[in-house]
N, C-alpha and C positions, 0 to 999 in steps of 0.2 A: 428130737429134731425140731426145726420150727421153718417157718417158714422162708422161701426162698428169697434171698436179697441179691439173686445174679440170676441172667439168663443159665439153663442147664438142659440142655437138650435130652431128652429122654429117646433110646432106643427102642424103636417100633417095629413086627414083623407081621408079613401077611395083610390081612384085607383091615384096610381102616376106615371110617365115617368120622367126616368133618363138618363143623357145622360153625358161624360167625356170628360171636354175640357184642356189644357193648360191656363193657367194663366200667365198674364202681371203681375204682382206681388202678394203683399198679399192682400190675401182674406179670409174671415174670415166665419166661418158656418153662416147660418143663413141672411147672407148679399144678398139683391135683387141686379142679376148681371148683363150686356150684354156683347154682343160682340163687340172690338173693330176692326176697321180696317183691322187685321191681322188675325182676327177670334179666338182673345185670352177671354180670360173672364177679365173683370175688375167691380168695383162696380159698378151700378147704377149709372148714375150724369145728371138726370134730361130731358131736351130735346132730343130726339131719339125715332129710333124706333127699335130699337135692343136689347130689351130686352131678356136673356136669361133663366131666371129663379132666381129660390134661393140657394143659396150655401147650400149642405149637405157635406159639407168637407171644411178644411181649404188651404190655403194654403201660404207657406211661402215667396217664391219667383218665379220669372217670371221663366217661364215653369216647374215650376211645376201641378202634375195633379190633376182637382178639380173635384168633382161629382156636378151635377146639377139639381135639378129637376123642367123638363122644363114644367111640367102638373099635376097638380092636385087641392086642398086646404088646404090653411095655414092658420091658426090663427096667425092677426096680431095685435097688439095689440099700441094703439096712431095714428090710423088712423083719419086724423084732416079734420074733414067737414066746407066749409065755413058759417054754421048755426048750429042750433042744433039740435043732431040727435034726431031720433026717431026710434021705432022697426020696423016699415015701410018701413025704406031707404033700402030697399033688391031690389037689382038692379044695383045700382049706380056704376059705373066706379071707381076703383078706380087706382091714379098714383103716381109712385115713383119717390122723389125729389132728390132722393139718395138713396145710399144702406140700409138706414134706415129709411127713412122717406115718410109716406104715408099721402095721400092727396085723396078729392074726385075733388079739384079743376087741373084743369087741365093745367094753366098755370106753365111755367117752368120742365114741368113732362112729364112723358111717362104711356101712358094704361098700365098696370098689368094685371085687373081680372077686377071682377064683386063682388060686395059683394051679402055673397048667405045666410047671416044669421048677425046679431048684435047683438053681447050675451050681452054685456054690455054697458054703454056710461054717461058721467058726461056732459053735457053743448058738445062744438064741438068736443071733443075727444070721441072714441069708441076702443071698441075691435072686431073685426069683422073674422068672418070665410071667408077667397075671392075666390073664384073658380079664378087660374089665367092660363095662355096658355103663353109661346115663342114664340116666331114669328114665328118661325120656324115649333111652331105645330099648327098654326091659317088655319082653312081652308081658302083659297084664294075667296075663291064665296061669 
């Protein structure tokens, strides 16, 4: 997958934490984001550890302001396992290759979450519920 070129609303359940950052350009809803350098939001792109969350707002251009929600769980849906899943994989790490594309493999990626449910799954792709956290709300211990 690659990154999102349309707003896509991601489905959220339970208790979430939001937080509003400035944006390095466009970002689009729905798009797993971090922080760069500057402490702006830009997508996802793989190795790091700055993730920020998931865009709950668009945004058009650098500094403009995006909503982000850096805690809770999203249904994400083409979450691609290096085998084949089963309803059992509840646990598993899962990492962003990009603003849109999820992995349990963890090469070229960054942690996200944990999958905390596998509603569906054809061969290596799934749709998964993932409890995820920002670094920034990761307990330290």
């Amino acid at each position: 997958m690659t990154n999102l070129t349309a707003a896509t609303p991601r489905t959220f359940r339970g208790p979430m934490s939001r937080a509003t950052y400035g944006a390095a350009g466009a970002i689009f809803e729905g798009s797993l984001v971090q922080l760069d350098a500057a402490g702006a939001i830009v997508n996802a792109s793989g190795d790091g550890t700055t993730f920020a969350g998931i865009a709950d707002g668009s945004a058009s251009a650098a500094a403009d302001r995006v909503t982000v929600v850096d805690e809770g769980t999203a249904k994400l849906a083409g979450v691609v396992k290096g085998s084949t899943w089963t309803l059992g994989d509840v646990g598993d790490v899962v990492y962003a290759g990009d603003g849109n594309a999820f992995t349990t493999v963890s090469s070229g990626a960054q942690a996200v979450g944990r999958v905390v449910e596998v509603e569906s799954f054809a061969g290596t792709a799934a749709t998964c519920w993932v409890k995820f956290q920002s670094l920034a709300m990761r307990d330290p211990a």
